[in-house]
Structure formats: C-alpha cells, structure tokens
OpenMM code with the backbone's topology and positions (N, CA, C; nanometers):
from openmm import Vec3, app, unit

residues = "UNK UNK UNK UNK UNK UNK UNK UNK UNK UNK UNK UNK UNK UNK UNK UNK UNK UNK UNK UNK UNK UNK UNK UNK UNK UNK UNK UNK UNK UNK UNK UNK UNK UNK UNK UNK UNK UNK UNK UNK UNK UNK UNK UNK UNK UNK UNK UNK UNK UNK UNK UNK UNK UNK UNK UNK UNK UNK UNK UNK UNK UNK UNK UNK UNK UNK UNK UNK UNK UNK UNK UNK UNK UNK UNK UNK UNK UNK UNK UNK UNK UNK UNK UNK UNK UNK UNK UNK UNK UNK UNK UNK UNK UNK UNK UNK UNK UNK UNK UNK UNK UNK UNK UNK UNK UNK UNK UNK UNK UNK UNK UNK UNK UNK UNK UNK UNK UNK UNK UNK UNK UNK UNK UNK UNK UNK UNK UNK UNK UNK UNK UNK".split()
positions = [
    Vec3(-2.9680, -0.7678, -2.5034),
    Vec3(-2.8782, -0.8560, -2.5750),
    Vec3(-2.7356, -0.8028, -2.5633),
    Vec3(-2.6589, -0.8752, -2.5619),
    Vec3(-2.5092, -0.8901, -2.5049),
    Vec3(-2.4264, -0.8485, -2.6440),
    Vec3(-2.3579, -0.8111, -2.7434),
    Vec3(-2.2664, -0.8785, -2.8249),
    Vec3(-2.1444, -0.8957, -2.8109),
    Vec3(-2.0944, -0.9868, -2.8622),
    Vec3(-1.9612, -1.0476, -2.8762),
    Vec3(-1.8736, -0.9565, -2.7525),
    Vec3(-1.8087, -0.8502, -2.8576),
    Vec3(-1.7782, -0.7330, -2.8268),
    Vec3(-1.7937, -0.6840, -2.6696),
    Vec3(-1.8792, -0.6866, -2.6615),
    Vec3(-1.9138, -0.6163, -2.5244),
    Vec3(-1.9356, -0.7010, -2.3862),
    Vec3(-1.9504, -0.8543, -2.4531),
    Vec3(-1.8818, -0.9841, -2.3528),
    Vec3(-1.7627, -1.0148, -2.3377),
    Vec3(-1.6983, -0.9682, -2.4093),
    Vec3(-1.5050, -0.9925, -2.4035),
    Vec3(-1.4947, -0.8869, -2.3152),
    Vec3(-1.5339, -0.7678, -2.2975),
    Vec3(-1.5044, -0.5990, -2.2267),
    Vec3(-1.5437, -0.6645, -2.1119),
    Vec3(-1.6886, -0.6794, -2.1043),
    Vec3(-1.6924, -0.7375, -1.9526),
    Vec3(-1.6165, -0.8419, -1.8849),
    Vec3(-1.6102, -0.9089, -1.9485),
    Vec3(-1.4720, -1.0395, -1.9080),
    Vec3(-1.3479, -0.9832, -1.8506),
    Vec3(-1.3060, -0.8877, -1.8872),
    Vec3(-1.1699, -0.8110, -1.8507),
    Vec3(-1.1633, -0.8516, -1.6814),
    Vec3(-1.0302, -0.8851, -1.6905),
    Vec3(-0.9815, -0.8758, -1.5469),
    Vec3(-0.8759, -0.7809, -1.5042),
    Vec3(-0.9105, -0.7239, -1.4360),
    Vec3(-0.8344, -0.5893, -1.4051),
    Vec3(-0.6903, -0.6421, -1.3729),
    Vec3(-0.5760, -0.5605, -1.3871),
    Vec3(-0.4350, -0.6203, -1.3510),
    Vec3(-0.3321, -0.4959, -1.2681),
    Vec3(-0.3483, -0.4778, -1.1334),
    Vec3(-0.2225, -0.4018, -1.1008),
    Vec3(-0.0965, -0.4537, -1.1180),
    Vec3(0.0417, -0.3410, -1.1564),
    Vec3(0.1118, -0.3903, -1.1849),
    Vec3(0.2397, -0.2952, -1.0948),
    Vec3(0.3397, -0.3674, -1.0236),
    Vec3(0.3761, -0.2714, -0.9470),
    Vec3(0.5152, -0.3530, -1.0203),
    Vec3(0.6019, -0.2381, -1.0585),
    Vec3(0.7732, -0.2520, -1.0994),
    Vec3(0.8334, -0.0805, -1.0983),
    Vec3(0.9487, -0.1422, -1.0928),
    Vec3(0.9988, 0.0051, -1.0652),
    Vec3(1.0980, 0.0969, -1.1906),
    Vec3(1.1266, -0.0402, -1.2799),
    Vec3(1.1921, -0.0136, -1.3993),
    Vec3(1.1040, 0.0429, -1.5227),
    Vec3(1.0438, 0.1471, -1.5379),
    Vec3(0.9659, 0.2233, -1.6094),
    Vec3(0.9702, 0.1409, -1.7470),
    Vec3(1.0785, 0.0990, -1.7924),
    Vec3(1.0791, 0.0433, -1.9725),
    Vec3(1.0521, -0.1327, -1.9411),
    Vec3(1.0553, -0.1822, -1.8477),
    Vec3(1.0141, -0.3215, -1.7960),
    Vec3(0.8343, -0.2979, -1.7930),
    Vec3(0.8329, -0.2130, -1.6632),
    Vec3(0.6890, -0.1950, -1.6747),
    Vec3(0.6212, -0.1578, -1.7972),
    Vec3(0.6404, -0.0952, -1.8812),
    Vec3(0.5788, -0.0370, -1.9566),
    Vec3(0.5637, -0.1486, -2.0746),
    Vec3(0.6316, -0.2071, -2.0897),
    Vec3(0.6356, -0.3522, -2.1727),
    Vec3(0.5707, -0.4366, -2.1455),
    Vec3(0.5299, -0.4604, -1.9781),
    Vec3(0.4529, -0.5442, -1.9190),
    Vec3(0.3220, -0.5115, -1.9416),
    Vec3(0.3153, -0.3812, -1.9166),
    Vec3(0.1504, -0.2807, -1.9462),
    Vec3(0.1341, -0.3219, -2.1099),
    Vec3(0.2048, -0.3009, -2.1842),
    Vec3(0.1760, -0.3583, -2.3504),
    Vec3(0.1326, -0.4839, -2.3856),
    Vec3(0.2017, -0.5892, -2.2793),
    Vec3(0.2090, -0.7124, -2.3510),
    Vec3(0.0144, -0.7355, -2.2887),
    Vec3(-0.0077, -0.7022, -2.1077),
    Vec3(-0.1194, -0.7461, -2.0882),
    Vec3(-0.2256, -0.6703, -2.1716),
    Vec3(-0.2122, -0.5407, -2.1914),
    Vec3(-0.3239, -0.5134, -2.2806),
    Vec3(-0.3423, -0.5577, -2.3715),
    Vec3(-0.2657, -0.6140, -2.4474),
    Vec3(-0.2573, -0.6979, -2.5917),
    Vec3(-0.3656, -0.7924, -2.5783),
    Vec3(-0.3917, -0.8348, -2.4280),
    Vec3(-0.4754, -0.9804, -2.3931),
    Vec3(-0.6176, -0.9559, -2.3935),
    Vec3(-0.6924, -1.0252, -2.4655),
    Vec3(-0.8397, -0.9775, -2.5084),
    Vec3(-0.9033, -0.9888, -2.3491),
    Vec3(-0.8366, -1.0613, -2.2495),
    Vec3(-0.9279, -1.0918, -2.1162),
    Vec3(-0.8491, -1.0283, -2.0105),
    Vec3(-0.7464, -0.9355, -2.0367),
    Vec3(-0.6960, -0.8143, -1.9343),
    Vec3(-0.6970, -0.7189, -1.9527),
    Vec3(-0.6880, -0.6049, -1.8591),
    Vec3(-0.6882, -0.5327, -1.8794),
    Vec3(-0.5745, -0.4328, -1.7708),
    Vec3(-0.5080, -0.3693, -1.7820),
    Vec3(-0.4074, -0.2855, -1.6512),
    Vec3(-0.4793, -0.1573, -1.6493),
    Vec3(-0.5485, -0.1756, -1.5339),
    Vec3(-0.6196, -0.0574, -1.4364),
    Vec3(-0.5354, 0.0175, -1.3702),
    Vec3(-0.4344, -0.0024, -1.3475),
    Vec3(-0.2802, 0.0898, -1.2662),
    Vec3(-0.2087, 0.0301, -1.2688),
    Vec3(-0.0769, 0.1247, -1.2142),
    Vec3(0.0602, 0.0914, -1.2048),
    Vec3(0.1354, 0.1785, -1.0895),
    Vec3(0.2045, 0.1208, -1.1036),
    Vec3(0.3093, 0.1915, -0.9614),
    Vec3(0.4665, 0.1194, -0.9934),
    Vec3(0.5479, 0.2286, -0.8720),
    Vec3(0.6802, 0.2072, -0.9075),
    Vec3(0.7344, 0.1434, -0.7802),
    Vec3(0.6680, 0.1835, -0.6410),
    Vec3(0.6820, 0.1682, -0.5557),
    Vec3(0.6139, 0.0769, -0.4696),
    Vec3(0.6012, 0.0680, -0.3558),
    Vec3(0.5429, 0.0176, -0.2573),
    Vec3(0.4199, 0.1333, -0.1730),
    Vec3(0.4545, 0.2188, -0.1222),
    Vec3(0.3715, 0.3440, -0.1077),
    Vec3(0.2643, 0.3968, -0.2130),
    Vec3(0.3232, 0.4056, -0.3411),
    Vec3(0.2570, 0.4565, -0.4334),
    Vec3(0.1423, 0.3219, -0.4767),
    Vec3(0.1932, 0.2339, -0.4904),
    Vec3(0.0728, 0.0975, -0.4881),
    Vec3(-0.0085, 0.0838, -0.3748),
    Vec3(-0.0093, 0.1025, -0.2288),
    Vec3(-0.0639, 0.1099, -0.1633),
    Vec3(-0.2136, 0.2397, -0.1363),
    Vec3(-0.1373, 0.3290, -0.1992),
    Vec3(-0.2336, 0.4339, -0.2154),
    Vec3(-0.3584, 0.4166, -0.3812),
    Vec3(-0.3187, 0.3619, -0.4335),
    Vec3(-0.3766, 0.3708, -0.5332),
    Vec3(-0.4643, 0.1956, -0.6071),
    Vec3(-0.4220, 0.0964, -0.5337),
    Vec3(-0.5204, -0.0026, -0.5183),
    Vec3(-0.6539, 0.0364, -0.4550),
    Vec3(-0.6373, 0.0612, -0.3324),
    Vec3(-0.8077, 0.0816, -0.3236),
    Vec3(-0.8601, 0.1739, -0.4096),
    Vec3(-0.8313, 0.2539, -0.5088),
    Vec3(-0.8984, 0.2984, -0.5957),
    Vec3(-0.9344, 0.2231, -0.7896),
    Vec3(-0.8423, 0.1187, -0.8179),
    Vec3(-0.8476, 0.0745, -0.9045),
    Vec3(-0.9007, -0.0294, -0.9165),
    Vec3(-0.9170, -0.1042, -0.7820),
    Vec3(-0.9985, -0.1883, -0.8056),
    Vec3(-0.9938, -0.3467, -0.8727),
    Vec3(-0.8335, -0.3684, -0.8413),
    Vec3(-0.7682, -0.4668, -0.9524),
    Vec3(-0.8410, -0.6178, -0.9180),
    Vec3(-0.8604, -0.7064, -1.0231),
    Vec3(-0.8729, -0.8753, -0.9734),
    Vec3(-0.7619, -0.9467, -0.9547),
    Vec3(-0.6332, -0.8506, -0.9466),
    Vec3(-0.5408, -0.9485, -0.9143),
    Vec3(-0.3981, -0.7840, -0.9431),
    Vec3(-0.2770, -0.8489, -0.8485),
    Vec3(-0.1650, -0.7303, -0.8345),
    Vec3(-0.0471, -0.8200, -0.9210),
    Vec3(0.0017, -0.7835, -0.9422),
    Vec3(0.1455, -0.7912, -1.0221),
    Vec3(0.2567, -0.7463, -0.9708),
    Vec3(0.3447, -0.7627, -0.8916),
    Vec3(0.4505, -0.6900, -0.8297),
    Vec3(0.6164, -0.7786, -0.8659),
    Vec3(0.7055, -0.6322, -0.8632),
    Vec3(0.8385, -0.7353, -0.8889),
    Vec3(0.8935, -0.7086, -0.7412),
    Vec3(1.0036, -0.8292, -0.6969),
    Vec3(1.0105, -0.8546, -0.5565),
    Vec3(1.0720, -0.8194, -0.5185),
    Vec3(1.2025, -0.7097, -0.5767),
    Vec3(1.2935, -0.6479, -0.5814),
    Vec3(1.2159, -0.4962, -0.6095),
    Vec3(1.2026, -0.3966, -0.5535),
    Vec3(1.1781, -0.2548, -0.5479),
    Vec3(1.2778, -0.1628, -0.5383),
    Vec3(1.3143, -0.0429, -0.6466),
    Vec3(1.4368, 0.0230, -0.5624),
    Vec3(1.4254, 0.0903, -0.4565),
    Vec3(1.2775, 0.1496, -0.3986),
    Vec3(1.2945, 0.2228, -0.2615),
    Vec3(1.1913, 0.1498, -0.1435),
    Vec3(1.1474, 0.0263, -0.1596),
    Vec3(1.1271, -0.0929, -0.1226),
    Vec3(1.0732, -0.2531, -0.1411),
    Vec3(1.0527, -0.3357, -0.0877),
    Vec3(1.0217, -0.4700, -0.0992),
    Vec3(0.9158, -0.5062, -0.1778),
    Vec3(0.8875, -0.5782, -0.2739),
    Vec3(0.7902, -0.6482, -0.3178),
    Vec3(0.7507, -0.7407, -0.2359),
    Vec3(0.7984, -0.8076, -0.1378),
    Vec3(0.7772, -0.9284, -0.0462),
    Vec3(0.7190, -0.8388, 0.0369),
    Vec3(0.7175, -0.7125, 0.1084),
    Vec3(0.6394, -0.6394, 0.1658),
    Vec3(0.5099, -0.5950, 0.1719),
    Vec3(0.4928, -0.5703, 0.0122),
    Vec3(0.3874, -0.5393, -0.0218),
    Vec3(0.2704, -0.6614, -0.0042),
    Vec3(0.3515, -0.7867, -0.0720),
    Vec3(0.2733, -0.8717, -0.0943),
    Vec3(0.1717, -0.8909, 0.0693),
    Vec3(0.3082, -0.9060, 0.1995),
    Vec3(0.2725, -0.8968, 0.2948),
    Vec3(0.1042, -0.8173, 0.3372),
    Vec3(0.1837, -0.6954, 0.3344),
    Vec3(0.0352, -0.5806, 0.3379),
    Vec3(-0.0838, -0.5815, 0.1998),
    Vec3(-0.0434, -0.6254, 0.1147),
    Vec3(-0.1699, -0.6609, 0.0390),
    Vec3(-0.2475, -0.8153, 0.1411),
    Vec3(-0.2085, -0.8983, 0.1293),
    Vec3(-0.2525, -1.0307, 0.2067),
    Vec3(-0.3248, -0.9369, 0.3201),
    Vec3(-0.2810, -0.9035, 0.3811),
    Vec3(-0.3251, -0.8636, 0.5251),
    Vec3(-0.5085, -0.7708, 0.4716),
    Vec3(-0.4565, -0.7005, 0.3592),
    Vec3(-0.5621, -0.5836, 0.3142),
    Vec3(-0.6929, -0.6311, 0.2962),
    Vec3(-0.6123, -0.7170, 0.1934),
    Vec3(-0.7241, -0.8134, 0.0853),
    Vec3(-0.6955, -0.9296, 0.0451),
    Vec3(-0.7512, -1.0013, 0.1779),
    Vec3(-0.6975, -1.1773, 0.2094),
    Vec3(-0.7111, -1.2227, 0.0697),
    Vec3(-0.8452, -1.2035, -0.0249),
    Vec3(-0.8281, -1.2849, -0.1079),
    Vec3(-0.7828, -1.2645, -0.2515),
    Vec3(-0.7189, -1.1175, -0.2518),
    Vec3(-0.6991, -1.0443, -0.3537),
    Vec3(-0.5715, -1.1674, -0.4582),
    Vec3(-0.5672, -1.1972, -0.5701),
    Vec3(-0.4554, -1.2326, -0.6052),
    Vec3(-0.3452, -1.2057, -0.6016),
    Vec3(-0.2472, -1.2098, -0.6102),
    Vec3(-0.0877, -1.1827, -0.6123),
    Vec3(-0.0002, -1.2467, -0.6819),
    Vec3(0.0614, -1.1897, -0.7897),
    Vec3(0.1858, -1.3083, -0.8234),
    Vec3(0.3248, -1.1560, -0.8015),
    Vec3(0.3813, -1.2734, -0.7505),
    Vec3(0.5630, -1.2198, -0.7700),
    Vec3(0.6412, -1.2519, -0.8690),
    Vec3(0.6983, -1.1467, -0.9435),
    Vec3(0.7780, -1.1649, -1.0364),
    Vec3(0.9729, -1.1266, -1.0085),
    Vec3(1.0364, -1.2278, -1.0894),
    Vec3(1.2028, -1.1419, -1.0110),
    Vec3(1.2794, -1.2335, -1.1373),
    Vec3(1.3739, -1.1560, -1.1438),
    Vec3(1.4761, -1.1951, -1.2427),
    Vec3(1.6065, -1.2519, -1.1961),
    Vec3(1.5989, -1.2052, -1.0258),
    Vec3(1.7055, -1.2703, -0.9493),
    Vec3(1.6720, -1.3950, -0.8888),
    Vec3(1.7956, -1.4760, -0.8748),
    Vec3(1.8083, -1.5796, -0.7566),
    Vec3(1.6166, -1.6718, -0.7754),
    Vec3(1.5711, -1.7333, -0.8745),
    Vec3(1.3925, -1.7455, -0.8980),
    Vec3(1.3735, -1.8555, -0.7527),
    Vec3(1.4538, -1.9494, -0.7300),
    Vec3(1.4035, -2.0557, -0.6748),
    Vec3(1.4309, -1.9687, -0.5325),
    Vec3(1.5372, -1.9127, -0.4656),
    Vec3(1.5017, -1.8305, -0.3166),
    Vec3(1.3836, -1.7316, -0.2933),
    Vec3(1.3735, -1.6859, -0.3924),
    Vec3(1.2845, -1.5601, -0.4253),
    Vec3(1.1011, -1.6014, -0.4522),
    Vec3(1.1005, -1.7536, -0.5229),
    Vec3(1.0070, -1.7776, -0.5095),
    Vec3(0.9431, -1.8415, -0.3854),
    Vec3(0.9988, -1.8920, -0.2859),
    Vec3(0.9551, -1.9867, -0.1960),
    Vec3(0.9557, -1.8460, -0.0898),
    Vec3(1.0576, -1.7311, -0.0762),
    Vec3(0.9873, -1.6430, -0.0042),
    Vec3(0.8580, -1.5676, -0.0547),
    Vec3(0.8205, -1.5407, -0.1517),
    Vec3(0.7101, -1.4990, -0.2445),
    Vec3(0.6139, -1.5679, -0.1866),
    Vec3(0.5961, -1.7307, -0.2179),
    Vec3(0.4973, -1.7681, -0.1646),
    Vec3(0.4914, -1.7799, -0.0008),
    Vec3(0.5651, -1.7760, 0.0575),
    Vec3(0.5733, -1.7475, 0.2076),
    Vec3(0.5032, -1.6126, 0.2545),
    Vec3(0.5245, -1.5080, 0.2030),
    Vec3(0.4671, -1.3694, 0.1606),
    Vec3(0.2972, -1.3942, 0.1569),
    Vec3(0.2811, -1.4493, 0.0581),
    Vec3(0.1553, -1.4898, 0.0508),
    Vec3(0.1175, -1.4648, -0.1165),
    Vec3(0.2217, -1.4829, -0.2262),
    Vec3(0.1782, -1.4536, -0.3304),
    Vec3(0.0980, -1.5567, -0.3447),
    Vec3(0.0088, -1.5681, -0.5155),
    Vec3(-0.0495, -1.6449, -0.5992),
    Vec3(0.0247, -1.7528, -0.6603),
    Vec3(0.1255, -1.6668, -0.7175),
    Vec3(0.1723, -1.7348, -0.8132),
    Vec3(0.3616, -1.6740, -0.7891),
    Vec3(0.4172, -1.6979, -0.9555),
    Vec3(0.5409, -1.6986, -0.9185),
    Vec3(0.6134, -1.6734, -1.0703),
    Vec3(0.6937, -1.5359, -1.1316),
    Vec3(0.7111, -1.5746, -1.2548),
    Vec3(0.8756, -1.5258, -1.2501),
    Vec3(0.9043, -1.5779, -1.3447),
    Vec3(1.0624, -1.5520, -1.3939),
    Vec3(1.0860, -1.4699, -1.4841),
    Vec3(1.1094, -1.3114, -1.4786),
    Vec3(1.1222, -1.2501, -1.5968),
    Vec3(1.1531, -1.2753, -1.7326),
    Vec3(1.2888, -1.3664, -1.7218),
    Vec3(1.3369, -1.3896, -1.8241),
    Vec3(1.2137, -1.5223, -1.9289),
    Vec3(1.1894, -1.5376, -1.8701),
    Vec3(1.0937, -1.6652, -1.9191),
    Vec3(0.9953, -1.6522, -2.0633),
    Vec3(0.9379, -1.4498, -2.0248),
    Vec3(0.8737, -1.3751, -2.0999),
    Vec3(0.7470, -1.3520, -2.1049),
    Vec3(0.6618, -1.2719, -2.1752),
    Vec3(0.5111, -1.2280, -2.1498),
    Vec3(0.4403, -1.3586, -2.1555),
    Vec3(0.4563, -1.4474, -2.2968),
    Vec3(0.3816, -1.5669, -2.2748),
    Vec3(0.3752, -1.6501, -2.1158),
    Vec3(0.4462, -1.6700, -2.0773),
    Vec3(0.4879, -1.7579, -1.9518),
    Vec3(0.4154, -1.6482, -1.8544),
    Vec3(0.4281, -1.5406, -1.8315),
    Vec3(0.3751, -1.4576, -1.7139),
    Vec3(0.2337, -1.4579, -1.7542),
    Vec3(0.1800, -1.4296, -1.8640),
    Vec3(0.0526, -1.4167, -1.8689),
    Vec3(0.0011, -1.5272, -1.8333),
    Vec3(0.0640, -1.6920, -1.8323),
    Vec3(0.0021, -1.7731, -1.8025),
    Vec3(0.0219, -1.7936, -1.6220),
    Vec3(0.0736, -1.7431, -1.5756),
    Vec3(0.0997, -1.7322, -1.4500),
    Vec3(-0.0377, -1.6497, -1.3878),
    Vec3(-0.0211, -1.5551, -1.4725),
    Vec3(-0.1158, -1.4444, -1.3980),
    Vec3(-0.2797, -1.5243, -1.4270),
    Vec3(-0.2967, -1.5762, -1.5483),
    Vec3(-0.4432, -1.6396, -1.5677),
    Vec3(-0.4061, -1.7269, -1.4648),
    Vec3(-0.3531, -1.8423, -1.4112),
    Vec3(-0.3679, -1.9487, -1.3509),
    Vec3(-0.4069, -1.8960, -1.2338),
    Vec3(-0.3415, -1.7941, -1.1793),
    Vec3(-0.3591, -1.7235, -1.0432),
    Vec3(-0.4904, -1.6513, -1.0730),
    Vec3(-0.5209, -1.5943, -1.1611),
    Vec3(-0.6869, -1.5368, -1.1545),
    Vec3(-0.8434, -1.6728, -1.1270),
    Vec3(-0.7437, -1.8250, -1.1784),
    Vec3(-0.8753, -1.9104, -1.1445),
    Vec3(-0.8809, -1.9431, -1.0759),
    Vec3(-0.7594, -1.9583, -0.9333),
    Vec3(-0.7670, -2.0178, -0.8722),
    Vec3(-0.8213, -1.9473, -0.6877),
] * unit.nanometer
topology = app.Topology()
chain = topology.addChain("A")
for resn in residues:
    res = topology.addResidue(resn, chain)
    for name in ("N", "CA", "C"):
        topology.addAtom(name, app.Element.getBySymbol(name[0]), res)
C-alpha cells in the first residue's frame, strides 16, 4: 500500500537548473522546492559544470538561463538536444525575451520563460514542458 505521502515523493520530477547568478539561482532552487511535484536534483553555474553533472542527476527536465557569464545557454541547450533528444529544456532570460526566445527554441528548448514574469509563470512553463 502506497500513502498519500509517499505518492506525492514519487511523483517528483527532478529539475536541473543551470544560472550563473548564485542569489537568482538560489531563489529559483527555493521557489521549485516549495512545489509538492518538484524537486531540484542539481545545479550549476556554468555550461561545463552542467555538462558534467547531468548524467549523474538524472533530471526530467533542465532549466538554463541563456545568458551565462563564462558561456551560452543556447549552447548548452544545443549539446543537451544532441545528448538527450528527448530530455526537456526550457530557456529562461531577462534580456531582449522575444529575440532570445525564438533563438531558444531554434536551440531546441521546451519551453520559454521571462524572468521578470516570476516563479508562478516559470513554474508553469516548466510543468507545461514536463507534459509535453
């Protein structure tokens, strides 16, 4: 027998989250754990450092901002696609949303969020991109 409890745990969908602004990320890591059906299995600052540490976490879906300070989020997205055709992806950016998103999805993201918009709005980004 299952309870409650321990069907919500299994439900969890794992969430990598790649940003490079430590007090952004770390807000982002708060708001998804807050979510009874996520969970953030890792993080990274970089592009390198996310690359090394996905195949170990195991995520149902990546989180990346598209702007990196020591490289590309549109990169990554690139080499994730290539990794793990069907892995999810959303791009997030606070700059320029409408150029940034149509290269995002060119990239090969999921989805597409606007920082400023806020956790509500991204979390619904990130679920839409986990059903689809």
């Amino acid at each position: 027998m299952i309870f409650a409890a321990e069907e919500s745990y299994m439900s969890k969908k794992n969430i990598f989250v790649v940003e490079d602004q430590a007090a952004v990320r770390e807000g982002i890591v708060e708001s998804l754990n807050r979510e009874a059906d996520l969970n953030v299995c890792g993080e990274a600052d970089d592009l390198p450092r996310a690359l090394s540490a996905i195949p170990n976490t195991h995520p149902d879906l990546v989180l990346t901002d598209i702007q990196l300070k020591t490289s590309s989020g549109l990169q990554l997205i690139r080499e994730l696609r290539r990794l793990y055709p069907t892995l999810p992806i959303v791009a997030m950016t606070m700059f320029d949303p409408i150029g940034c998103e149509r290269q995002a999805m060119a990239a090969g993201a999921s989805g597409f969020a606007i920082k400023q918009e806020g956790a509500g709005k991204l979390i619904s980004v990130i679920r839409e991109a986990l059903e689809n």
